[in-house]
N, CA, C and O atoms as a DFTB+ gen file, in Angstrom:
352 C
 N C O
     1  1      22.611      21.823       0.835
     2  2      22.569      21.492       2.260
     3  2      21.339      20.650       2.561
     4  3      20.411      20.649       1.751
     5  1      21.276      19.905       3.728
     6  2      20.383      18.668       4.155
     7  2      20.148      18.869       5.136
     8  3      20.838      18.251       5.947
     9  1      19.062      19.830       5.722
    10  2      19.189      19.694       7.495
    11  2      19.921      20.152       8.017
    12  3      20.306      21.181       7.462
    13  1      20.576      19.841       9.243
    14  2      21.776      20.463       9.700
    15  2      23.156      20.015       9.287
    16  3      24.196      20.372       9.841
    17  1      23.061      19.212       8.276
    18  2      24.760      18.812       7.954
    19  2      24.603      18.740       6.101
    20  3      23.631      18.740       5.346
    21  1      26.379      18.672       5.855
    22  2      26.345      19.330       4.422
    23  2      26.894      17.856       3.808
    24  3      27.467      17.142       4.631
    25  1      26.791      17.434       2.679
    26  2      26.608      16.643       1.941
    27  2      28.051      16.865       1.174
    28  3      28.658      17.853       0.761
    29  1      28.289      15.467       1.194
    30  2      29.729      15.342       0.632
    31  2      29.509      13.890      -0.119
    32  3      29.004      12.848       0.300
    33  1      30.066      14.218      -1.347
    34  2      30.411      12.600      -2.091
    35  2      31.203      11.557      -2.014
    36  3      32.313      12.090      -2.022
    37  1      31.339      10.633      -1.957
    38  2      32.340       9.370      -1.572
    39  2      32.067       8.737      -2.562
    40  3      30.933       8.354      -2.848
    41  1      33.258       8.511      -3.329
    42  2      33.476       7.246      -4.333
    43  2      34.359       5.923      -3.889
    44  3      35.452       5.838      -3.328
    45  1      33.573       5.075      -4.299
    46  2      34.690       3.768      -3.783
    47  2      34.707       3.217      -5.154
    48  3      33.790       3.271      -5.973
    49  1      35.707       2.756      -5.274
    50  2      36.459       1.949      -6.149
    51  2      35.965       0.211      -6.052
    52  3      36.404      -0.398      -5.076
    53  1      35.115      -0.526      -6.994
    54  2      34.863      -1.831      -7.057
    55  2      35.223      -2.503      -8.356
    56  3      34.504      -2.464      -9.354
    57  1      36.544      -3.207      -8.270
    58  2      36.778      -4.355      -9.577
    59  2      36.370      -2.772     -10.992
    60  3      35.678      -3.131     -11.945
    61  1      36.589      -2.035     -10.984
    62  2      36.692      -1.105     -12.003
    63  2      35.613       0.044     -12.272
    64  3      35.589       0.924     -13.133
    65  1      34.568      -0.327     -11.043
    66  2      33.280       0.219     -11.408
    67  2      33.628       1.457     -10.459
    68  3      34.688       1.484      -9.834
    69  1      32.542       2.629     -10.374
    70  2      32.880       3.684      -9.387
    71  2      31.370       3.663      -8.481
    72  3      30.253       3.880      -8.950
    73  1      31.506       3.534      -7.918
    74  2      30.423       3.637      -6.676
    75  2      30.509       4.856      -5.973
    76  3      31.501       4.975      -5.254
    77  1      29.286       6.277      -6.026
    78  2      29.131       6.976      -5.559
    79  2      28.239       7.050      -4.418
    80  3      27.196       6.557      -4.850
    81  1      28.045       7.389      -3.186
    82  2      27.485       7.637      -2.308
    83  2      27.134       8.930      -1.589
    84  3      27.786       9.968      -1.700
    85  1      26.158       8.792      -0.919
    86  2      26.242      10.586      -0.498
    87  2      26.595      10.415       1.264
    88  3      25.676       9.826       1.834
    89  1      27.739      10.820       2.185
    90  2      27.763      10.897       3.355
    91  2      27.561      11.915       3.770
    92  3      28.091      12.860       3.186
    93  1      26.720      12.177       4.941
    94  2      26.309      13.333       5.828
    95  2      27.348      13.815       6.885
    96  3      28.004      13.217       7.738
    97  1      27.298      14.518       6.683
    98  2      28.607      15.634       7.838
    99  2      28.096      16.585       8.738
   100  3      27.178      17.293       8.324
   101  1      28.419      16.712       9.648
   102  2      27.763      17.455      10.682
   103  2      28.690      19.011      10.434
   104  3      29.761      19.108       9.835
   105  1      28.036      19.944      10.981
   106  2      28.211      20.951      10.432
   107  2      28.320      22.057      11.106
   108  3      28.321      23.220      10.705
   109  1      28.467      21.357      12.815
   110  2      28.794      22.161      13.763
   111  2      27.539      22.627      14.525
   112  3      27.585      23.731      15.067
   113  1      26.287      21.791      14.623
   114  2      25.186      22.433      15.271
   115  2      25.192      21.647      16.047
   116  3      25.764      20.557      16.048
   117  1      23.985      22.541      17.454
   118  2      24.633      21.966      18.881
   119  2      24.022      20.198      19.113
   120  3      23.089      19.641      18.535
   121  1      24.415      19.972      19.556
   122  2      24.592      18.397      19.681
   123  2      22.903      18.463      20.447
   124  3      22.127      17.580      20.080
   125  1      22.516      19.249      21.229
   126  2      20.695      19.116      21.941
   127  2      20.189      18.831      20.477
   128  3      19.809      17.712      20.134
   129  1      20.216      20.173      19.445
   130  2      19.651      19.947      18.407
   131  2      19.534      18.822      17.443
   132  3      18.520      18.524      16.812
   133  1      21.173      17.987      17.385
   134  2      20.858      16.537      16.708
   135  2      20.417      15.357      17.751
   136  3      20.231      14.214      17.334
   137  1      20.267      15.683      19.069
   138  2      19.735      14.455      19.687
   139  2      17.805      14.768      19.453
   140  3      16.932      13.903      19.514
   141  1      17.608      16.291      19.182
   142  2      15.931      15.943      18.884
   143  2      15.514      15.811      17.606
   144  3      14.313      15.654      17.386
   145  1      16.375      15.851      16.641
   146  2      16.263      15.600      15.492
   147  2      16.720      13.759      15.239
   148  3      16.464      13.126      14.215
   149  1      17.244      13.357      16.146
   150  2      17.147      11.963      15.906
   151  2      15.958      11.495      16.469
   152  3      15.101      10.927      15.791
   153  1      15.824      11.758      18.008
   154  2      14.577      11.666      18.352
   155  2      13.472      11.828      17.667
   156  3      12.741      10.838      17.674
   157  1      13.032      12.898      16.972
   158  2      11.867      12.960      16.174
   159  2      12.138      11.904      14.760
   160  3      11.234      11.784      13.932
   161  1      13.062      11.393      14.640
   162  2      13.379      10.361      13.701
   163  2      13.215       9.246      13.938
   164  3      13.018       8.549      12.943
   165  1      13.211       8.554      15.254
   166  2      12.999       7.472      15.945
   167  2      11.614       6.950      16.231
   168  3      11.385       5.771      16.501
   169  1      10.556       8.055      16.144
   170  2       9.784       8.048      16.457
   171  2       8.769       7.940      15.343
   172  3       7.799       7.185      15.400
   173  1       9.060       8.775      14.277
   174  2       8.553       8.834      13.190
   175  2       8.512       7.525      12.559
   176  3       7.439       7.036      12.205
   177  1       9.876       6.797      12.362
   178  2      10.315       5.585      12.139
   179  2       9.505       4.130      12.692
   180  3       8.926       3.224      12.093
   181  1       9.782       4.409      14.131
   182  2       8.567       3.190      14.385
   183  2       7.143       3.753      14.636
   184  3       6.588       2.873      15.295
   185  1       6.409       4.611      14.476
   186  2       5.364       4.623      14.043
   187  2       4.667       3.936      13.047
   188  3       3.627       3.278      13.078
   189  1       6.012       4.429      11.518
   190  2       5.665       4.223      10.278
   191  2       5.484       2.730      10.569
   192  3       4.387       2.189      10.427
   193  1       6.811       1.934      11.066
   194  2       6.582       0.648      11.201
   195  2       5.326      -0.166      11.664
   196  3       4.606      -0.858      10.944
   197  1       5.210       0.051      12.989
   198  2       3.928      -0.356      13.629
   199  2       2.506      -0.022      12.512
   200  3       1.717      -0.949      12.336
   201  1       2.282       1.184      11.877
   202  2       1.419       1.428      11.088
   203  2       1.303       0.498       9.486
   204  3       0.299       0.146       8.867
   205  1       3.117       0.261       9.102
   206  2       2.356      -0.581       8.265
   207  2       2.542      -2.579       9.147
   208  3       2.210      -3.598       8.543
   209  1       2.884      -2.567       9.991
   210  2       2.299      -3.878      10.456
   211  2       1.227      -4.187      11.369
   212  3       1.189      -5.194      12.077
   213  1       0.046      -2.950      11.307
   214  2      -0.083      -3.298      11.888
   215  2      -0.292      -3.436      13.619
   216  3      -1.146      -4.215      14.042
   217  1       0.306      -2.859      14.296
   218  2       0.970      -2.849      15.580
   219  2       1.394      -4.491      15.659
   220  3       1.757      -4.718      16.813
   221  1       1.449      -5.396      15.037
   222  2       2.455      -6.371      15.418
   223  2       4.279      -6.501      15.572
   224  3       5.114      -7.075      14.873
   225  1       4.349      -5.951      16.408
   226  2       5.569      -6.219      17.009
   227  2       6.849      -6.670      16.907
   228  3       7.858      -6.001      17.128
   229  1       6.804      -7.723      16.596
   230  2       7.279      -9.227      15.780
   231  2       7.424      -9.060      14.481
   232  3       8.493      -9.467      14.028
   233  1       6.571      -8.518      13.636
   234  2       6.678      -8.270      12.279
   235  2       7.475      -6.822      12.309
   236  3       8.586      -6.708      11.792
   237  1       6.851      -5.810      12.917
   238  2       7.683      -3.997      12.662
   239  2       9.382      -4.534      13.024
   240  3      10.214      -4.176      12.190
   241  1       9.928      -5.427      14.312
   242  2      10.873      -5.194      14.708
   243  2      11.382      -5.812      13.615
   244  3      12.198      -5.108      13.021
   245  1      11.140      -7.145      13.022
   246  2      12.048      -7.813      11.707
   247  2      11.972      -7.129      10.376
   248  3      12.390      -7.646       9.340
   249  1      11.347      -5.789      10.459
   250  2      11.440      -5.328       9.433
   251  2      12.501      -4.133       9.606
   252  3      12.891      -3.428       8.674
   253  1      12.883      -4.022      10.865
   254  2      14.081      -2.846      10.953
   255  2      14.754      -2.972      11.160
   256  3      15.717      -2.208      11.228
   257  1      14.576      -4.892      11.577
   258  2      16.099      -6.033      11.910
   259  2      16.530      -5.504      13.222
   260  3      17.576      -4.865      13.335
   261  1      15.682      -5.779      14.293
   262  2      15.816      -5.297      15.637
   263  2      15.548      -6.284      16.473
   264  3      14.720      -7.088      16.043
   265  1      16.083      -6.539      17.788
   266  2      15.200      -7.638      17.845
   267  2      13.823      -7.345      18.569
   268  3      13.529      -6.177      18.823
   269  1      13.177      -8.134      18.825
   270  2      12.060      -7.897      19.607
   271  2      12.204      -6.808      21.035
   272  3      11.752      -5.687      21.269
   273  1      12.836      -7.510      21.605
   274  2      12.857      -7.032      22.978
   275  2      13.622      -5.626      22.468
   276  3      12.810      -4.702      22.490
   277  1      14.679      -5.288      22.108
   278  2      15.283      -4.029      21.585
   279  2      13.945      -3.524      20.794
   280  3      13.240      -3.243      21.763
   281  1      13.445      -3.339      20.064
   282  2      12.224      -2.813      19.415
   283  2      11.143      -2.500      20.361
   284  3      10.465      -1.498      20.134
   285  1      10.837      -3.380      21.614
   286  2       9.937      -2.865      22.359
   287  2      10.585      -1.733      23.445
   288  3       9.859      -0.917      24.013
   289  1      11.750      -1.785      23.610
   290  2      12.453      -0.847      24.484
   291  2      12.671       0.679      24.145
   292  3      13.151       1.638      24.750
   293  1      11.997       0.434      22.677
   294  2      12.417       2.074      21.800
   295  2      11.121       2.495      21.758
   296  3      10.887       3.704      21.735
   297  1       9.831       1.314      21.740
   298  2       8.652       1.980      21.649
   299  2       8.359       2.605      23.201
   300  3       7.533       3.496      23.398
   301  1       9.056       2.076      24.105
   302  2       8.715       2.080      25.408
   303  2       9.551       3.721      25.733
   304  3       9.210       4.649      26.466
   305  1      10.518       3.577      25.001
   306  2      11.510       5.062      25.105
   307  2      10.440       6.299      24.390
   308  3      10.619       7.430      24.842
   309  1       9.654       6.190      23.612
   310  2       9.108       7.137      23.040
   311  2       7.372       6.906      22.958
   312  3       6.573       7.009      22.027
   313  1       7.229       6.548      24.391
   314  2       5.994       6.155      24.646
   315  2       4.911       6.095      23.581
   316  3       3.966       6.879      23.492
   317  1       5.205       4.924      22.679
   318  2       4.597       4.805      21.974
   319  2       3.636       3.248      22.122
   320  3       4.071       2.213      22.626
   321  1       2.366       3.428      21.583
   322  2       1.584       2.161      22.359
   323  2       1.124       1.155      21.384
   324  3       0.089       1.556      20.852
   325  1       1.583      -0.274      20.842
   326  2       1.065      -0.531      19.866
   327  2      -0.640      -1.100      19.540
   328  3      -1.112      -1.630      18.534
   329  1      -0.999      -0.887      20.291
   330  2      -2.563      -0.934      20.431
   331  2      -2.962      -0.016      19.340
   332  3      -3.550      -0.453      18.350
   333  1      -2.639       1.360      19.490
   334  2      -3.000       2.611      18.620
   335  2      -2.660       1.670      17.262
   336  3      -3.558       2.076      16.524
   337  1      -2.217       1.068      16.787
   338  2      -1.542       0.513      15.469
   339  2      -2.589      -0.632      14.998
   340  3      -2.877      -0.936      13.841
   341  1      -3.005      -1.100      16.024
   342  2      -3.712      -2.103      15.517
   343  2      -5.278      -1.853      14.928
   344  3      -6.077      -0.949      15.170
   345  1      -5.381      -3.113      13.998
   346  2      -6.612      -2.767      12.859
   347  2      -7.576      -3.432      14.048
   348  3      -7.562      -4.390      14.820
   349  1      -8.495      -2.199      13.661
   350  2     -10.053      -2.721      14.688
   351  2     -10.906      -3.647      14.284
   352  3     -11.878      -3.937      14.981
């Protein structure tokens, strides 16, 4: 088990090869609980980002392939400040 959901294998079929993957399944826990567990994922996430760019902006959002303005709207959702990020 992974958290709150259970782990299941998926094979796909390519030109002869087998491609395994692991997909996550939810597992029946209450939906508050996976919206703060994404939340604390979101957050964690662009932290990490901003920390390794940096707090540049421009660079964290093209590294999560977001665009700018969407990237500042998530730091703005999880009041996060990129000042704190930046090298003194």
């Amino acid at each position: 088990m992974h958290g709150d959901a259970a782990r299941e294998e998926v094979r796909t079929l390519d030109a002869g090869r087998v491609h395994r993957k692991c997909a996550l399944r939810p597992t029946g826990g209450s939906p508050r609980q996976d919206v703060g567990v994404i939340e604390e994922f979101e957050r964690a996430y662009l932290s990490e980002l901003l920390a390794t760019h940096q707090g540049n902006i421009s660079k964290a959002a093209r590294a999560a392939r977001k665009e700018r303005r969407a990237f500042q709207r998530l730091l703005h959702k999880h009041g996060l400040d990129r000042r704190v990020f930046t090298a003194a």
